[in-house]
C-alpha positions as CSV (number, residue, x, y, z in Angstrom):
1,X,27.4,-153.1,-74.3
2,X,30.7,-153.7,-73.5
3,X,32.2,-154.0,-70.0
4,X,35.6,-151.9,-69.1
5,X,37.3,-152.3,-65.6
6,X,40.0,-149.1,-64.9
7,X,42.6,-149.7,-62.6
8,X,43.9,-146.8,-61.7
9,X,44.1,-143.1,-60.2
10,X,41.2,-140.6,-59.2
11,X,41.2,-136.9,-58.1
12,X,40.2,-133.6,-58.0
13,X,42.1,-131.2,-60.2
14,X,43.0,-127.7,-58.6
15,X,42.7,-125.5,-62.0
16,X,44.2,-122.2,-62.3
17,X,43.9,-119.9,-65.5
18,X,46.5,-117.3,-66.6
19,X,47.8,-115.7,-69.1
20,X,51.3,-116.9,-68.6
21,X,52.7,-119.8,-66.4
22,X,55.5,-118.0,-63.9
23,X,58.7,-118.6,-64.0
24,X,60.9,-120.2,-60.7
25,X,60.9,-116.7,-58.6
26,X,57.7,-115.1,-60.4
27,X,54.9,-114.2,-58.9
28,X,52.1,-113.8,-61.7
29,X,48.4,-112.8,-61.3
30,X,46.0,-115.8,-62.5
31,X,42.3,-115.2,-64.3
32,X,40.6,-117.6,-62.6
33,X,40.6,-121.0,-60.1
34,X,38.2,-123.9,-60.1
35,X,38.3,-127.4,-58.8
36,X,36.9,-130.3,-60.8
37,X,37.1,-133.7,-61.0
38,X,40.1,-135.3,-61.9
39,X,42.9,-138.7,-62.1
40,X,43.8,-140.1,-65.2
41,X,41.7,-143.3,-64.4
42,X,39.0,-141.6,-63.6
43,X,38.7,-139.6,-66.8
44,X,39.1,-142.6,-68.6
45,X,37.0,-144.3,-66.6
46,X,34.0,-141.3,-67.8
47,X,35.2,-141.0,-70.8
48,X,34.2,-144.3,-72.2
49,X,31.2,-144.5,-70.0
50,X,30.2,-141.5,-71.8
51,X,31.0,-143.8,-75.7
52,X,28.3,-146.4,-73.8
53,X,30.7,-148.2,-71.6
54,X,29.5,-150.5,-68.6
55,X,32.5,-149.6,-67.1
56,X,33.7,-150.1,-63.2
57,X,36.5,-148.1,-61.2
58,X,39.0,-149.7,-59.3
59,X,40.4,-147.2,-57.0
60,X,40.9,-145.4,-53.5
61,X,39.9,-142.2,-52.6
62,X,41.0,-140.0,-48.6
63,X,38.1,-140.0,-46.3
64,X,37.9,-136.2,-46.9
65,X,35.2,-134.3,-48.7
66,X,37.2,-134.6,-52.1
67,X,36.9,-138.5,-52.0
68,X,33.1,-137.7,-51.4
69,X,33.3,-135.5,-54.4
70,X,35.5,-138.1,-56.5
71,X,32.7,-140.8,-55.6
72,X,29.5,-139.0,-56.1
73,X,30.9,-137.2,-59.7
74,X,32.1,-141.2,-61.3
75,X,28.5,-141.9,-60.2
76,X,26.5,-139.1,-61.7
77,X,28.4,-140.5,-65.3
78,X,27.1,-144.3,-64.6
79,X,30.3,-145.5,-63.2
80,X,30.5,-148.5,-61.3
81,X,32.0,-147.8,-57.5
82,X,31.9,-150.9,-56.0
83,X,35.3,-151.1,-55.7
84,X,35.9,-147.1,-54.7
85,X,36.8,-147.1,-50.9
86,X,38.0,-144.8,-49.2
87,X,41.1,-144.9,-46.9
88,X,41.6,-143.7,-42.9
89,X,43.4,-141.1,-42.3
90,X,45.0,-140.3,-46.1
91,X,44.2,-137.3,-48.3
92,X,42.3,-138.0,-51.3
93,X,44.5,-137.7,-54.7
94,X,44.8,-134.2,-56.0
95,X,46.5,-132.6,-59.1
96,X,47.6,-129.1,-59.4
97,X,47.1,-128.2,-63.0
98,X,47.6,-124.5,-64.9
99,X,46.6,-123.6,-68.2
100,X,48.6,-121.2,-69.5
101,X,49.8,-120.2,-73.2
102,X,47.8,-122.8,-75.1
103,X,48.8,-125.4,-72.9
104,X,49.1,-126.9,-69.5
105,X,51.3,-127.5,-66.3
106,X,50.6,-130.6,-63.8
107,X,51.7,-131.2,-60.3
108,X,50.2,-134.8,-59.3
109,X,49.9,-135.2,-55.2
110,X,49.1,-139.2,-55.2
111,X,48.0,-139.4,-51.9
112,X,45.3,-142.4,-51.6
113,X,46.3,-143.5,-55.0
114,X,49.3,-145.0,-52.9
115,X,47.0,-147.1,-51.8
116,X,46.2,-149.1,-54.8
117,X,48.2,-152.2,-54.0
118,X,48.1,-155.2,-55.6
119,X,46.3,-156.7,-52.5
120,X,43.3,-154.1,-53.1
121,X,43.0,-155.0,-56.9
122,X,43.4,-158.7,-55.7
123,X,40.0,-157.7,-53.8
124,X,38.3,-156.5,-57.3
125,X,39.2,-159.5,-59.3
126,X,35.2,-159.7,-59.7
127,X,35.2,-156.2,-61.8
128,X,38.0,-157.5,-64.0
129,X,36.8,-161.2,-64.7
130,X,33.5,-159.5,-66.0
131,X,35.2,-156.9,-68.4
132,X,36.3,-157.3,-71.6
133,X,39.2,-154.8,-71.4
134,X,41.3,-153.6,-68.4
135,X,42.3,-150.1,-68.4
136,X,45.4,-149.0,-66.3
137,X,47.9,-146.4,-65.9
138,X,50.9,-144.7,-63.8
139,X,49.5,-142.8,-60.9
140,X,50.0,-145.7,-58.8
141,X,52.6,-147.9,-57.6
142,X,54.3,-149.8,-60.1
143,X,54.0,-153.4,-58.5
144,X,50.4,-152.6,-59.0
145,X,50.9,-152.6,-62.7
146,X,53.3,-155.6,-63.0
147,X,50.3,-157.7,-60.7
148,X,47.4,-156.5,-62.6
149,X,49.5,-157.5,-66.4
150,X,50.5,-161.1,-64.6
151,X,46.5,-161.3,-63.5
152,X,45.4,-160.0,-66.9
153,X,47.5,-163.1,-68.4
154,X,46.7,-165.5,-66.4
155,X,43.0,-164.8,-66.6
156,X,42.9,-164.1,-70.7
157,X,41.9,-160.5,-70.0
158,X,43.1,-157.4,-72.4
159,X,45.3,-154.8,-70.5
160,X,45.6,-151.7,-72.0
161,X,48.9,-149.7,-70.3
162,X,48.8,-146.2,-71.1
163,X,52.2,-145.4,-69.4
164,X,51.4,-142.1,-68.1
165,X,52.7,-140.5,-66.4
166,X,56.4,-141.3,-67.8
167,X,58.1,-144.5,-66.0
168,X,59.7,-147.3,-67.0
169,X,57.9,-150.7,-67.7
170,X,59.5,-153.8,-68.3
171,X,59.3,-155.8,-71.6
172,X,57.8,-158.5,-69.5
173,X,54.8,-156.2,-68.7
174,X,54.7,-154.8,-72.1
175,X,54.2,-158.7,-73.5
176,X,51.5,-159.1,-71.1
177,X,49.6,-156.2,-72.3
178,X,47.6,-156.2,-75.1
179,X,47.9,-152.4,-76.0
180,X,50.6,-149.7,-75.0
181,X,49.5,-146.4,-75.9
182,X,52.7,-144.0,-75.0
183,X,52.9,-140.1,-76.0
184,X,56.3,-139.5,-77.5
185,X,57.9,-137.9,-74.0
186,X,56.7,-142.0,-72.6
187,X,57.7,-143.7,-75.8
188,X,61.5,-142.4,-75.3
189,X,61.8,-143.6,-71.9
190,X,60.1,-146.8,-72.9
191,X,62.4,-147.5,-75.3
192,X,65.5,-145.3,-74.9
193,X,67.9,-145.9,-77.5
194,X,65.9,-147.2,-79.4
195,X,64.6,-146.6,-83.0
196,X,61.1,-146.0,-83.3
197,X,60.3,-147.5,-86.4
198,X,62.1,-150.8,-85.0
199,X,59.9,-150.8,-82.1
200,X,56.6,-150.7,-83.9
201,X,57.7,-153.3,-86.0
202,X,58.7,-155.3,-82.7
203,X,55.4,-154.4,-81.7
204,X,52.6,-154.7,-84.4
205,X,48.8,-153.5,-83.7
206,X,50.2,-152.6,-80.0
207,X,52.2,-149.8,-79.6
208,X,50.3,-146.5,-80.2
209,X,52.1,-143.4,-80.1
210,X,49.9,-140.6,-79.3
211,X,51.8,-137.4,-80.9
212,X,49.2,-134.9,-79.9
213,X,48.2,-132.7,-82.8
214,X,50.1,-134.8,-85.6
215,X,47.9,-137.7,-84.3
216,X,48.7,-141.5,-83.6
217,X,51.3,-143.5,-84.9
218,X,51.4,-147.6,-84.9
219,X,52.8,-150.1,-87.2
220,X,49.7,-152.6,-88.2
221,X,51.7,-155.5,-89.4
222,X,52.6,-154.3,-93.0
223,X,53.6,-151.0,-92.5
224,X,54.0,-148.1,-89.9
225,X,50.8,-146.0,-89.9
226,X,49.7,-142.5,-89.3
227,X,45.7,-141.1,-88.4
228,X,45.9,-138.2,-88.1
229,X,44.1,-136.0,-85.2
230,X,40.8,-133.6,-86.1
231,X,41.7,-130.1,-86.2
232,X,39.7,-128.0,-83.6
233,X,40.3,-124.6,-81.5
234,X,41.6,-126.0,-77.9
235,X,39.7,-124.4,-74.6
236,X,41.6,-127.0,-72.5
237,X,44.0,-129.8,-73.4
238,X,43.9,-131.5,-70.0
239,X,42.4,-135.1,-70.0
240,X,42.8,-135.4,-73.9
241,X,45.0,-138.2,-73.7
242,X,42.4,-140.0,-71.0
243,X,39.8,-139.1,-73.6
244,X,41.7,-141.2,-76.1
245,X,42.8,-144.1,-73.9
246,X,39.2,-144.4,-73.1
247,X,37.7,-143.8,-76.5
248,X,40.2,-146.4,-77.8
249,X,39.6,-149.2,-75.7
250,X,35.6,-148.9,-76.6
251,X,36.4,-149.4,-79.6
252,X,39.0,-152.0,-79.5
253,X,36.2,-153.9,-77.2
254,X,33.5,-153.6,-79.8
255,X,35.6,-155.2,-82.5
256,X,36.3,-152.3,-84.5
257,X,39.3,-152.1,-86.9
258,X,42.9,-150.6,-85.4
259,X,42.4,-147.6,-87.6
260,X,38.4,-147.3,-87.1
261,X,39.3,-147.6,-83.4
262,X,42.1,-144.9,-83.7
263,X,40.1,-142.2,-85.9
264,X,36.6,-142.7,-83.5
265,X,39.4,-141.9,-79.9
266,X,40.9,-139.0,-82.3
267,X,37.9,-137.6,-82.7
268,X,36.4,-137.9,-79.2
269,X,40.1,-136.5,-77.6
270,X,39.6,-133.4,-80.1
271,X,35.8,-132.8,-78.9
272,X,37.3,-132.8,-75.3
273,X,39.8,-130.1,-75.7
274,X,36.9,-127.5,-76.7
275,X,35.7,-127.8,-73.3
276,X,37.2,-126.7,-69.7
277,X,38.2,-129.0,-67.8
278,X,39.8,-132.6,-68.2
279,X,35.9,-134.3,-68.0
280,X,34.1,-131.0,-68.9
281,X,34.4,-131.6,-72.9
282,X,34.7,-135.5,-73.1
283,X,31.6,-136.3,-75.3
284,X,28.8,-138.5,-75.6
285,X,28.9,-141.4,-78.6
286,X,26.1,-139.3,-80.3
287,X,28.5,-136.3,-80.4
288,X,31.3,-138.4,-81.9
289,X,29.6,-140.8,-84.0
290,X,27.3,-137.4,-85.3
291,X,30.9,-135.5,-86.2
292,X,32.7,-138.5,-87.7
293,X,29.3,-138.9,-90.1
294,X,29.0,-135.1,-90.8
């Protein structure tokens, strides 16, 4: 079993359905409202527990019913919390998401994510000296990431980036790291001005370009490559991104192939959108494994 450490963001995601999202001034009547579990690093964090992770979580919650919530739902999917705390007197992360016309709207409140310092992940070096990929993204504060790639180095760890949401990294981090995986919106700012094909090359078997429905993009040392996504009917697109950033460093960690390791996160992000909810459809290995063999 492999061992993944996730740096990163956790939260509980404030869901409203409707039929259309309102325009500034609008006022527009919604179908429904729930309130799951959320944060980018958390759903990765489940997400490749659920592919038969041991994964641990690296990350503050508000000492507030939600960081209760947050702590209790990583647990109930086998998710190491040693290194969950909680923090006096700050509000526990929250992200204000609406599905709407196919697709969804997200308002991120950080609030204890703040608190992910390099001085707290200093604290979890333990986690991330016994995994065998780091997982990390951009809900909380940059220095965290620049400290984490330099400790990552110096330690002979793999750092996967994925550089959501959209902020600038230097090309000192993105040495560091052994695998950025950008969306095209992230990829731009990257690398503005920039050609994309001169960047993959730059970058062989490192940059991934997620392009949603079209699928992932990378250049694998002789030539830039496409695998394309699964085709499915989409319930709820939110945390299919996490479901592939998870899925993909599973893979990566077990030794599979760039483009095995690509085709078995495609296929676990599209089994997550049939589901509400950014954890609700994230799969088991059996369910991926059984749909990549049927």
């Amino acid at each position: 079993m492999v061992k993944i450490a996730v740096v990163g963001s956790v939260a509980i995601d404030l869901v409203v359905t409707a039929n259309k999202r309102p325009i500034a001034g609008e006022t527009v009547l919604g179908d429904s409202f729930r309130t799951v579990p959320g944060g980018k690093g958390a759903n990765q964090a489940v997400a490749a527990a659920r592919l038969g992770a041991e994964v641990s979580m690296i990350a503050c919650v508000g000492d507030d019913v939600y960081g209760q919530a947050i702590k209790n739902n990583l647990q109930d999917n086998g998710v190491d919390i040693t290194y969950v705390e909680p923090v006096t007197g700050i509000a526990s992360g929250t992200a204000h998401i609406t599905l709407a016309e196919g697709d969804n709207s997200i308002i991120v409140v950080k609030g204890a994510n703040d608190s992910v310092t390099p001085q707290f992940v200093q604290r979890a070096q333990p986690a991330i000296e016994r995994a065998d990929i780091i997982l990390v993204q951009q809900e909380i504060p940059a220095e965290t990431v620049v400290y984490l790639a330099e400790l990552c180095t110096k330690l002979g760890k793999k750092l996967l980036i994925n550089p959501a949401p959209a902020r600038k990294i230097s090309e000192v981090v993105i040495e560091q790291s052994a695998y950025v995986t950008p969306n095209e919106h992230e990829f731009a700012l990257l690398f503005e001005g920039e050609n994309r094909a001169d960047v993959l090359k730059k970058y062989p078997n490192k940059i991934f370009i997620t392009e949603g429905k079209n699928g992932v993009r990378y250049f694998d040392g002789n030539e830039e490559r496409v695998i394309p996504s699964f085709i499915v009917e989409a319930i709820d697109t939110t945390g299919a991104g996490d479901t592939f950033n998870g899925a993909f460093a599973v893979a990566v960690a077990e030794g599979k192939s760039y483009e095995e390791s690509v085709r078995f996160a495609n296929r676990a992000a599209s089994l997550s959108v049939t589901k509400f909810g950014a954890q609700g459809g994230m799969p088991t290995r059996a369910e991926v494994e059984g749909s990549l063999n049927g």
